[in-house]
LOVODREN-410581 format. One record per residue: residue number from 1; residue in three letters; x, y, z of N, C-alpha, C, O in turn. Coordinates in nm, 4 decimals. Atoms other than C-alpha are relative to their C-alpha. Example, Ala and Ser with C-alpha at 12.3 -4.5 7.8 and 13.67 -1.06 7.14 Angstrom:
// LOVODREN-410581
@num: 1	residuo: ALA	n.X: 0.0890	n.Y: -0.1190	n.Z: 0.0000	ca.X: 1.2300	ca.Y: -0.4500	ca.Z: 0.7800	c.X: 0.0900	c.Y: 0.1200	c.Z: 0.0000	o.X: 0.1936	o.Y: 0.1181	o.Z: 0.0665 $
@num: 2	residuo: SER	n.X: -0.0820	n.Y: -0.1190	n.Z: -0.0060	ca.X: 1.3670	ca.Y: -0.1060	ca.Z: 0.7140	c.X: -0.0770	c.Y: 0.1090	c.Z: 0.0730	o.X: -0.0261	o.Y: 0.2198	o.Z: 0.0899 $
This chain:
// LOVODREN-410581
@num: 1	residuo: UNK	n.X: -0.0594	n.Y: -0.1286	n.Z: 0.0258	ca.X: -1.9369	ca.Y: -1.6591	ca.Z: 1.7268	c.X: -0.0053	c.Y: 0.0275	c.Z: -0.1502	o.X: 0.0580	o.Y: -0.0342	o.Z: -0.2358 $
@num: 2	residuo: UNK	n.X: -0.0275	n.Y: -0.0561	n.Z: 0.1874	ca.X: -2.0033	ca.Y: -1.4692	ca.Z: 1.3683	c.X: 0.1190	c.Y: 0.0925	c.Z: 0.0099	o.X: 0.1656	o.Y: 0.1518	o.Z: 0.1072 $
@num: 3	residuo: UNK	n.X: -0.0790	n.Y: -0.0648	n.Z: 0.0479	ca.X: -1.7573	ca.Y: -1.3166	ca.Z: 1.1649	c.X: -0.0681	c.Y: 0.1371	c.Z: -0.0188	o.X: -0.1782	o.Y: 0.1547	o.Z: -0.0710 $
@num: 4	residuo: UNK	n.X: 0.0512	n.Y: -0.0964	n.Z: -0.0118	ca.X: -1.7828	ca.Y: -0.9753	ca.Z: 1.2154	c.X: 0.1219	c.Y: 0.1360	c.Z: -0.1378	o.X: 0.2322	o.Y: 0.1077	o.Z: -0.1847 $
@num: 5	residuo: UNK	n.X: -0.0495	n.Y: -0.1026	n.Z: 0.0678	ca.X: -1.6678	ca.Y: -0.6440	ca.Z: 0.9934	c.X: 0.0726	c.Y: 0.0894	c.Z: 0.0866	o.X: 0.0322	o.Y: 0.1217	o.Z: 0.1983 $
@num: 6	residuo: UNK	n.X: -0.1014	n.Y: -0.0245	n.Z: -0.1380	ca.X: -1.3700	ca.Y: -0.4844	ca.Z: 1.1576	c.X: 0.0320	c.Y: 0.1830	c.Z: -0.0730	o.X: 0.1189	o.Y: 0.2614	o.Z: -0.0349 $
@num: 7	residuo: UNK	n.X: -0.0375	n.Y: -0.1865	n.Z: 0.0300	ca.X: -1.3273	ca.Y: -0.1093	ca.Z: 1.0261	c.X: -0.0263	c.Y: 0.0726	c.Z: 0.0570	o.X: 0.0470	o.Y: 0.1711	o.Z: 0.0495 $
@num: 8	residuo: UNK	n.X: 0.0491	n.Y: -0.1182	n.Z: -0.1091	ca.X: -1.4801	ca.Y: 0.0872	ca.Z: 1.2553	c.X: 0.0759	c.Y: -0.0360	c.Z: 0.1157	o.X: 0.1253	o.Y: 0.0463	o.Z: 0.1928 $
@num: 9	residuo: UNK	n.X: -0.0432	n.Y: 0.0399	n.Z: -0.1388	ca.X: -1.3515	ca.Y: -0.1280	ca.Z: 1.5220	c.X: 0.1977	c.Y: 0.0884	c.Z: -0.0172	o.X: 0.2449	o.Y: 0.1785	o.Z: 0.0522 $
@num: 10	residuo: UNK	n.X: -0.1501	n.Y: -0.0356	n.Z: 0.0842	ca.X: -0.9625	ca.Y: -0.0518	ca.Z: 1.3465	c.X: -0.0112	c.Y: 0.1254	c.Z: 0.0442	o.X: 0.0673	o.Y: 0.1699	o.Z: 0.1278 $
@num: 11	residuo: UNK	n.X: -0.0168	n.Y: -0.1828	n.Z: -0.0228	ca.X: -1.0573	ca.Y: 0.3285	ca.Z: 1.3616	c.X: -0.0119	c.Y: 0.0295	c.Z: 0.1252	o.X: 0.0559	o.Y: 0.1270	o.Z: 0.1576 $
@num: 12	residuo: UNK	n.X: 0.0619	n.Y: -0.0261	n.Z: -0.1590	ca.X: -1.1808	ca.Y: 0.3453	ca.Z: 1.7134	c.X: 0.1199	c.Y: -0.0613	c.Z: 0.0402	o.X: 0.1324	o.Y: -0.0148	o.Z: 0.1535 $
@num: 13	residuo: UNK	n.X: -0.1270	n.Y: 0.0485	n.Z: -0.1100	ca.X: -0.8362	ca.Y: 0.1605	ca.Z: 1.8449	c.X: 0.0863	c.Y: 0.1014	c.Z: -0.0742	o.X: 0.1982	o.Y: 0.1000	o.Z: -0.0230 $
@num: 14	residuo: UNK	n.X: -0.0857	n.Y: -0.0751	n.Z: 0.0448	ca.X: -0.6703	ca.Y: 0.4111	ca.Z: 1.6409	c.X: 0.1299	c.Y: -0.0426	c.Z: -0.1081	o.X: 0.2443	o.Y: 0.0029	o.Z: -0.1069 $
@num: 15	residuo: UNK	n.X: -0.1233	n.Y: 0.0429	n.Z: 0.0586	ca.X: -0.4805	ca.Y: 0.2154	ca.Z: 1.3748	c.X: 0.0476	c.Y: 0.0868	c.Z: -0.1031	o.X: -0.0490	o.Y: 0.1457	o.Z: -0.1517 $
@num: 16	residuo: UNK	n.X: -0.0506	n.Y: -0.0741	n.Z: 0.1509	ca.X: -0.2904	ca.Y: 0.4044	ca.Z: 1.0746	c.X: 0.0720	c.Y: -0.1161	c.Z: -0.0592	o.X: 0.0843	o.Y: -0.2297	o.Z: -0.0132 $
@num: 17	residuo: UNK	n.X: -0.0737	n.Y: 0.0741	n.Z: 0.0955	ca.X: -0.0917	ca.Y: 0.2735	ca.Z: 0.7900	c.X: 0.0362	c.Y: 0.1265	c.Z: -0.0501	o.X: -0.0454	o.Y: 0.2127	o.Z: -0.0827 $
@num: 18	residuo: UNK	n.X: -0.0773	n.Y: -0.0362	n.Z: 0.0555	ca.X: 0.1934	ca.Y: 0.4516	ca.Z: 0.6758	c.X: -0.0080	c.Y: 0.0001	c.Z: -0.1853	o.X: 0.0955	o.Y: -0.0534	o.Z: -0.2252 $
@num: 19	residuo: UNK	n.X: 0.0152	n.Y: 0.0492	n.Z: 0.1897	ca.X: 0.1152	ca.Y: 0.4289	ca.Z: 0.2278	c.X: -0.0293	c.Y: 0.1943	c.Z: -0.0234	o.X: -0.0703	o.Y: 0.2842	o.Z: 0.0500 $
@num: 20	residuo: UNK	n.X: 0.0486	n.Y: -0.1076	n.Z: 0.0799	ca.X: 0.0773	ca.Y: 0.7234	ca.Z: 0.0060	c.X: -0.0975	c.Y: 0.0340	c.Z: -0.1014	o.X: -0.1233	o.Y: -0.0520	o.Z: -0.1856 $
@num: 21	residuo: UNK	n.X: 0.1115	n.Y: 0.0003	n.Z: 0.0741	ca.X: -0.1972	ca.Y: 0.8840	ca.Z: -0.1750	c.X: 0.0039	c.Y: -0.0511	c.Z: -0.1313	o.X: 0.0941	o.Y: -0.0060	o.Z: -0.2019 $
@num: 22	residuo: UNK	n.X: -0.0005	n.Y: 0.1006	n.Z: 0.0901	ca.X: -0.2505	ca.Y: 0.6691	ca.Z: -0.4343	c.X: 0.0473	c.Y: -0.1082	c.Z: -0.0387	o.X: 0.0628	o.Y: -0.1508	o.Z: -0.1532 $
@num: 23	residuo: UNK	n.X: -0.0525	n.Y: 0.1096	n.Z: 0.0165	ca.X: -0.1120	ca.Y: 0.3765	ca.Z: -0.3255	c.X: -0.0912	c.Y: -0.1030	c.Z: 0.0141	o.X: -0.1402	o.Y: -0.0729	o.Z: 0.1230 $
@num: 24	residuo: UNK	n.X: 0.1097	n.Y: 0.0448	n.Z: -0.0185	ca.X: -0.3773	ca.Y: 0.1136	ca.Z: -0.3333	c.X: 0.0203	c.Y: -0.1711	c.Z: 0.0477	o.X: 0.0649	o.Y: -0.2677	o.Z: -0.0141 $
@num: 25	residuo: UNK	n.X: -0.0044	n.Y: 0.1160	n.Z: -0.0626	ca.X: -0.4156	ca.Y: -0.1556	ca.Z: -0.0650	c.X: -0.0328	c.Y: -0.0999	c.Z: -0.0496	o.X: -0.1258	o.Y: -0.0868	o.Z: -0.1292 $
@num: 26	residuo: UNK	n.X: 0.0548	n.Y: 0.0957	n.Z: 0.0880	ca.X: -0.4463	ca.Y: -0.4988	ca.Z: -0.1830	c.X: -0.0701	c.Y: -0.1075	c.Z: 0.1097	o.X: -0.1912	o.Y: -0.1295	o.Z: 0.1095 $
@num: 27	residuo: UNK	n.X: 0.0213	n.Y: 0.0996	n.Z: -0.1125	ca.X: -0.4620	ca.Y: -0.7568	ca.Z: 0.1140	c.X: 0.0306	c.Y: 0.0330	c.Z: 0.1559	o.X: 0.1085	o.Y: 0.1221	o.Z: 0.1900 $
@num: 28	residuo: UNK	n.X: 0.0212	n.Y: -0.0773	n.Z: -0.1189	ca.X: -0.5165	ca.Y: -0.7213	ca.Z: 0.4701	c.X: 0.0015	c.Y: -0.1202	c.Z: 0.1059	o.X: -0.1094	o.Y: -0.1731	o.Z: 0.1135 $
@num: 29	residuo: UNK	n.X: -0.0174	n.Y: 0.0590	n.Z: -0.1019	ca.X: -0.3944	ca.Y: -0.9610	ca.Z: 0.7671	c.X: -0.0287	c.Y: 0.1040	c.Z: 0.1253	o.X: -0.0233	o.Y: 0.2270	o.Z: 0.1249 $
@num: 30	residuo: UNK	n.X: 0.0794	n.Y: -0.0735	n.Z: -0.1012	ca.X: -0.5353	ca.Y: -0.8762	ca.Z: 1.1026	c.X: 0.0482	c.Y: -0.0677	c.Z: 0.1312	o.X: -0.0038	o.Y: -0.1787	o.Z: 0.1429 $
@num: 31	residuo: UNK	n.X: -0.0179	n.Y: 0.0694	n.Z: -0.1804	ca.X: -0.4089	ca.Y: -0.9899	ca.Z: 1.4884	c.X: -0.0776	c.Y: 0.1227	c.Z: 0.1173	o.X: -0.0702	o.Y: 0.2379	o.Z: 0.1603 $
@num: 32	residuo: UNK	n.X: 0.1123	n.Y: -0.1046	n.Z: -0.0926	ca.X: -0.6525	ca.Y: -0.8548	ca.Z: 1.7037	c.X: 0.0321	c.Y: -0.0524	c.Z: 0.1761	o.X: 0.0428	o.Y: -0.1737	o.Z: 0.1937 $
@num: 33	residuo: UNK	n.X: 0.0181	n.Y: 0.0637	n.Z: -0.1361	ca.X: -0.6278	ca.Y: -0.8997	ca.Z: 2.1100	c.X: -0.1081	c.Y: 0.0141	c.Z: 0.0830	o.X: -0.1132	o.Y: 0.1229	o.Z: 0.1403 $
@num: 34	residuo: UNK	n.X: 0.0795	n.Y: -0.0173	n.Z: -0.0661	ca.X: -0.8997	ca.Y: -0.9430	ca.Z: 2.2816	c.X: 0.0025	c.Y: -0.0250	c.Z: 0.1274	o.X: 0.0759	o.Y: -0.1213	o.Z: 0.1494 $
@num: 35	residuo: UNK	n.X: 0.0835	n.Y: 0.0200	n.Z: -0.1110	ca.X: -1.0466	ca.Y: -0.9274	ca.Z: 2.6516	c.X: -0.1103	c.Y: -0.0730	c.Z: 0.0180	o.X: -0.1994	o.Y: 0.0049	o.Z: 0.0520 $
@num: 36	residuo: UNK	n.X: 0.1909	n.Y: 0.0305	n.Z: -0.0303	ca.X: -1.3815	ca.Y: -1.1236	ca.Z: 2.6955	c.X: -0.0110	c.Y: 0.0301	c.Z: 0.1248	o.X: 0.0591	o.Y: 0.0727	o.Z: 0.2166 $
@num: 37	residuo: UNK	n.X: 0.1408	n.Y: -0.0380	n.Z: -0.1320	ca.X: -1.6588	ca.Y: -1.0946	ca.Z: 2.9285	c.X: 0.0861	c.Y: -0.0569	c.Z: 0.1200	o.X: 0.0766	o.Y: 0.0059	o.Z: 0.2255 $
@num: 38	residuo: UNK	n.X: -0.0194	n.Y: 0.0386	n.Z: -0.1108	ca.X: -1.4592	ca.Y: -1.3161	ca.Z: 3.1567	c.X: 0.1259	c.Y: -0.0032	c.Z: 0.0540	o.X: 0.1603	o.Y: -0.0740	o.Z: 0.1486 $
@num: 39	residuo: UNK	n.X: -0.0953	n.Y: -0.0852	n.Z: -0.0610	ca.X: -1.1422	ca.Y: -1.1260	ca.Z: 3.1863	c.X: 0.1130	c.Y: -0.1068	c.Z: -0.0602	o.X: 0.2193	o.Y: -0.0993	o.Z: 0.0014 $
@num: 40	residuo: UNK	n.X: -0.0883	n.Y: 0.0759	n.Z: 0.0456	ca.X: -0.9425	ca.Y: -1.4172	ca.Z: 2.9607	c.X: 0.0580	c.Y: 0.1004	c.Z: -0.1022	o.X: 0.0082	o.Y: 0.2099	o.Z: -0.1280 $
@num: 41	residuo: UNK	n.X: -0.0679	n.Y: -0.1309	n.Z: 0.0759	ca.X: -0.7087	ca.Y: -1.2361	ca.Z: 2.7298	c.X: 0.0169	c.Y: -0.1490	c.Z: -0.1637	o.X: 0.0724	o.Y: -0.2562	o.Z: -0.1392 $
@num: 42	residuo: UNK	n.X: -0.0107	n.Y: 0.0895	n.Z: 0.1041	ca.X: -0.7266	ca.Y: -1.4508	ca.Z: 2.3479	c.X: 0.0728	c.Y: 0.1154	c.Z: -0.1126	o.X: 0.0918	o.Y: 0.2346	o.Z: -0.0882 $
@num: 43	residuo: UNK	n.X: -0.0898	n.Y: -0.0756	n.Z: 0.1015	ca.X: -0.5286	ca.Y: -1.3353	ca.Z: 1.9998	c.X: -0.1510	c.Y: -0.0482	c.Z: -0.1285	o.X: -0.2126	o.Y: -0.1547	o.Z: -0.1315 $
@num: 44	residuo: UNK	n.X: 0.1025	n.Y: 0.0641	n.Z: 0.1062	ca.X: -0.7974	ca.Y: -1.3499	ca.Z: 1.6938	c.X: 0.0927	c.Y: 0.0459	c.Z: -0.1661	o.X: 0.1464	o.Y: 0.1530	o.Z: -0.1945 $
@num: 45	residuo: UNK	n.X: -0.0245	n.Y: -0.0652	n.Z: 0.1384	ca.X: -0.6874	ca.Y: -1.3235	ca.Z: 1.3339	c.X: -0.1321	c.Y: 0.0260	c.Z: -0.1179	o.X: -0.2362	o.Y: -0.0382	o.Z: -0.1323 $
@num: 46	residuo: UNK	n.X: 0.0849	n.Y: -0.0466	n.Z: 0.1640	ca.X: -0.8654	ca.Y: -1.1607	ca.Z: 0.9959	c.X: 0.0896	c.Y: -0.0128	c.Z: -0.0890	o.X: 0.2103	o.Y: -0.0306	o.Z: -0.0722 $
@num: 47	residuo: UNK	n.X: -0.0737	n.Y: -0.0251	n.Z: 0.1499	ca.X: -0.7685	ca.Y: -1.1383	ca.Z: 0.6481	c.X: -0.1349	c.Y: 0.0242	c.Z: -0.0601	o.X: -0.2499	o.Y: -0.0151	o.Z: -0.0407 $
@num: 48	residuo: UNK	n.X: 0.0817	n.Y: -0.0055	n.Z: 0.0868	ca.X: -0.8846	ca.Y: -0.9776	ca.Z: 0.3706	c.X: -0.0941	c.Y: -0.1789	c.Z: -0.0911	o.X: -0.0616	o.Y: -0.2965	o.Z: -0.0751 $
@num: 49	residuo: UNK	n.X: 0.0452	n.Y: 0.1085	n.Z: 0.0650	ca.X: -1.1429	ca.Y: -1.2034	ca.Z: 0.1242	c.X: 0.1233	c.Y: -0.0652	c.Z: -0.0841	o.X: 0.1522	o.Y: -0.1837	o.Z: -0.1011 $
@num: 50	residuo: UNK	n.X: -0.0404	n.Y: 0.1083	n.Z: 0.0641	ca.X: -0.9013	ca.Y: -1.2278	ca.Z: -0.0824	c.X: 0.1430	c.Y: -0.0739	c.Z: -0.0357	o.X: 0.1831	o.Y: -0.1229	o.Z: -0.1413 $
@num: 51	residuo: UNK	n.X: -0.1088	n.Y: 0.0548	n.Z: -0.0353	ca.X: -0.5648	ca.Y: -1.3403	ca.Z: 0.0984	c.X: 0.0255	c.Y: -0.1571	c.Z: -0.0256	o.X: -0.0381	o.Y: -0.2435	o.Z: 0.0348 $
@num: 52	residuo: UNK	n.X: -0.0218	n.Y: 0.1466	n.Z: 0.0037	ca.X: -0.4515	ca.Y: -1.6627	ca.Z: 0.0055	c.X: 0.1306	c.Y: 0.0046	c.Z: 0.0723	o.X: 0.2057	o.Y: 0.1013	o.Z: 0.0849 $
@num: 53	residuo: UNK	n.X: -0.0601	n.Y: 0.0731	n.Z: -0.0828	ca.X: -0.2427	ca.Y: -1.8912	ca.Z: 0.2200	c.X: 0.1858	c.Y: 0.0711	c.Z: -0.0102	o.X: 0.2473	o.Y: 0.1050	o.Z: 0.0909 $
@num: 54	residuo: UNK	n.X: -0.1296	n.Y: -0.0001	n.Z: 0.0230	ca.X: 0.1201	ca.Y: -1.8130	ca.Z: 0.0707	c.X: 0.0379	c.Y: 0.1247	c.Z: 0.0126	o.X: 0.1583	o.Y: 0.1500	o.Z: 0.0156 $
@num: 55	residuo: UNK	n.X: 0.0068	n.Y: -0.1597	n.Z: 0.0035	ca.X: 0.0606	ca.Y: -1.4326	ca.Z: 0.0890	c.X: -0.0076	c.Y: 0.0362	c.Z: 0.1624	o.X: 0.0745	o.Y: 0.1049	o.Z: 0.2232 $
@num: 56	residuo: UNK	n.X: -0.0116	n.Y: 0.0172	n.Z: -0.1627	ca.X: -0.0367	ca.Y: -1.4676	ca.Z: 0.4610	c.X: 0.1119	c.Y: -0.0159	c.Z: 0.0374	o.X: 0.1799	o.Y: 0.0785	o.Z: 0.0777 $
@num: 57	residuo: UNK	n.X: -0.1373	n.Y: -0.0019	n.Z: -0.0579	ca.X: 0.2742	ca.Y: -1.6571	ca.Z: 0.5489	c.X: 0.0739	c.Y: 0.1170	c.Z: -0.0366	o.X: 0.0981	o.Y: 0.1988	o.Z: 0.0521 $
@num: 58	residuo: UNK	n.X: -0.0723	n.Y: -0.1438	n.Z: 0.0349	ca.X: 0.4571	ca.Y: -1.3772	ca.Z: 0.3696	c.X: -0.0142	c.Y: 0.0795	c.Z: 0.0588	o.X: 0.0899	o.Y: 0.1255	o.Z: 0.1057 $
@num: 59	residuo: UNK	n.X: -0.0146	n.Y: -0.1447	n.Z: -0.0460	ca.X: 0.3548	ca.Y: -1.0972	ca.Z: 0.5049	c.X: -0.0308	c.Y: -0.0347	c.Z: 0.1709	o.X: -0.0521	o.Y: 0.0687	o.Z: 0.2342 $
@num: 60	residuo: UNK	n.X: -0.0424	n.Y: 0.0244	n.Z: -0.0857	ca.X: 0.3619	ca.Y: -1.2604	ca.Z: 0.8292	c.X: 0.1498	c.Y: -0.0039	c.Z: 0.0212	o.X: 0.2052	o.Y: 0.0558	o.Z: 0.1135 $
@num: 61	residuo: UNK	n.X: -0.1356	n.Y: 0.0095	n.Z: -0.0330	ca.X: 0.7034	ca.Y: -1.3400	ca.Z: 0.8020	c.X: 0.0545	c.Y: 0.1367	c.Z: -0.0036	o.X: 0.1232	o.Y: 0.1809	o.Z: 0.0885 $
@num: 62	residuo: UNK	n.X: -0.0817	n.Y: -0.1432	n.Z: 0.0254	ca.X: 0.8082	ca.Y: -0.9892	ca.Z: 0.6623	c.X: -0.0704	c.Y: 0.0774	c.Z: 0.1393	o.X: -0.0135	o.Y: 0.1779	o.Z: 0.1821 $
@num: 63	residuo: UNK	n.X: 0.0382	n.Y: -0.0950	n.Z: -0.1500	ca.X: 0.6049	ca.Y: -0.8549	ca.Z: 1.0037	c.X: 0.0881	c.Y: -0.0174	c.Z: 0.1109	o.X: 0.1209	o.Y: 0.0702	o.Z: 0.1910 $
@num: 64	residuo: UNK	n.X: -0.1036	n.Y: 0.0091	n.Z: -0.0911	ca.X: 0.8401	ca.Y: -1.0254	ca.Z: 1.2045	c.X: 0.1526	c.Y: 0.0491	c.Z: -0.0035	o.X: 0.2287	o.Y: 0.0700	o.Z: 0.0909 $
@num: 65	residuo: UNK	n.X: -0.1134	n.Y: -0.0450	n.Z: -0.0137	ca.X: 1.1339	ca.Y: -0.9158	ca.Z: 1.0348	c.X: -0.0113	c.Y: 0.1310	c.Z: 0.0379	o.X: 0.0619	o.Y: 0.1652	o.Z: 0.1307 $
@num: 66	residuo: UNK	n.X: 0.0254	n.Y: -0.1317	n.Z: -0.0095	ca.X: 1.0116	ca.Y: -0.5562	ca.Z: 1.0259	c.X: 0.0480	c.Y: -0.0052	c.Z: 0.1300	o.X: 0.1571	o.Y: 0.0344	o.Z: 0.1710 $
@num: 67	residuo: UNK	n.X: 0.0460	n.Y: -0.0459	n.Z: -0.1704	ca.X: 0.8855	ca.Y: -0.5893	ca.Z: 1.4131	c.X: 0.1577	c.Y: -0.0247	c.Z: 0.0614	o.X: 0.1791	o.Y: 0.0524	o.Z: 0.1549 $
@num: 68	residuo: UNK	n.X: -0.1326	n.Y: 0.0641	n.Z: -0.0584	ca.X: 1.2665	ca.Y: -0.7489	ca.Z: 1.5084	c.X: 0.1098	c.Y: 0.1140	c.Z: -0.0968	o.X: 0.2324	o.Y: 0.1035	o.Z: -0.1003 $
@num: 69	residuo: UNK	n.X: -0.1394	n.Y: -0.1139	n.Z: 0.0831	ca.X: 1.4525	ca.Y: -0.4393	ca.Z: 1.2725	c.X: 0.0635	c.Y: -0.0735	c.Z: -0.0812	o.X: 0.1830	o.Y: -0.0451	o.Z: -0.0900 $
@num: 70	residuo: UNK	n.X: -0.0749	n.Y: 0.1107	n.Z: 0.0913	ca.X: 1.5516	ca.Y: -0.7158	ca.Z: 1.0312	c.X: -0.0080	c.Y: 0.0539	c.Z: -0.1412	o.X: 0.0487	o.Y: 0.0087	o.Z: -0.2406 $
@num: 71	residuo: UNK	n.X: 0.0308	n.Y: -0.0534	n.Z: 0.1605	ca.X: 1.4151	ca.Y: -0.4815	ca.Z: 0.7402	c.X: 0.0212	c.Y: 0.1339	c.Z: -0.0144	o.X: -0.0255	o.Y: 0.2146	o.Z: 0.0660 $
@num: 72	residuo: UNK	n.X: -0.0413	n.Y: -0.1545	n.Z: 0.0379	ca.X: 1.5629	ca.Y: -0.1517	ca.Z: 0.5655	c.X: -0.0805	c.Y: -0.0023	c.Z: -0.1227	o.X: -0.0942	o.Y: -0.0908	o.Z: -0.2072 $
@num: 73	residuo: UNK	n.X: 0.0233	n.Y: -0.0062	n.Z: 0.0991	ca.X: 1.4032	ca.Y: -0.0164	ca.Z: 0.3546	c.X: 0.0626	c.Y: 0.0537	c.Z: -0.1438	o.X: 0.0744	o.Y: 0.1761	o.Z: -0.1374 $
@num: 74	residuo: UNK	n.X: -0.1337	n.Y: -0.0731	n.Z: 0.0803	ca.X: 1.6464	ca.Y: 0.0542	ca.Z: -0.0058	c.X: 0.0054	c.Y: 0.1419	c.Z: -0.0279	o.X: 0.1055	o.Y: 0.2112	o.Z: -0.0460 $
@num: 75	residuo: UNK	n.X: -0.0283	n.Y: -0.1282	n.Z: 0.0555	ca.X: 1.5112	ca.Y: 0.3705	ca.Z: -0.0905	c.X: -0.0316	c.Y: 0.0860	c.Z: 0.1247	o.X: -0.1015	o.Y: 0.1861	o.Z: 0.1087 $
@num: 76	residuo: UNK	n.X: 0.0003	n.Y: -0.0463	n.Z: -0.1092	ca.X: 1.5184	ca.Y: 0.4760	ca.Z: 0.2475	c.X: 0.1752	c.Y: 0.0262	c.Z: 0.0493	o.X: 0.2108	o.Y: 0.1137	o.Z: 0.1281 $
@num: 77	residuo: UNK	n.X: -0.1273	n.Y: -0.0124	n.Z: -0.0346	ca.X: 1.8847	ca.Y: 0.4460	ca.Z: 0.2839	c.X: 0.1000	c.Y: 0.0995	c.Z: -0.1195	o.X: 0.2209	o.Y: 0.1195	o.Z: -0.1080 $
@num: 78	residuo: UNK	n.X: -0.0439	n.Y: -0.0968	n.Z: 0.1191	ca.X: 1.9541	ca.Y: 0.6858	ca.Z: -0.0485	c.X: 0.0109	c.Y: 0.1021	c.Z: 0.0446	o.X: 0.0444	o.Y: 0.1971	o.Z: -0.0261 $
């Protein structure tokens, strides 16, 4: 299996991101679910090139708090 380029694929499932114009993305974790050919259901991950290890966990962890309502945002509550 090659590593494949995932942007088109991203647009075609319809993902957005919430950021404002001129906010400029830096790193990019990825959980993808797939189907194969033989109807098994697998989880794949990406990351940007240039995610390192401690940045991953991070923004893994902060996905779970998000996804579980564990996170306000401050200037959201002003």
């Amino acid at each position: 299996m090659a590593d494949r380029k995932i942007g088109q694929l991203l647009a075609s499932l319809g993902v957005t991101l919430d950021i404002n114009e001129g906010d400029m993305p830096v790193d990019a974790h990825v959980l993808v679910k797939v189907v194969k050919a033989d109807g098994s259901v697998s989880l794949v991950k990406g990351a940007s090139e240039s995610l390192d290890w401690i940045t991953a966990l991070g923004m893994l962890t902060a996905a779970l708090n998000i996804e579980n309502g564990g996170y306000t945002n401050a200037r959201d509550e002003e």
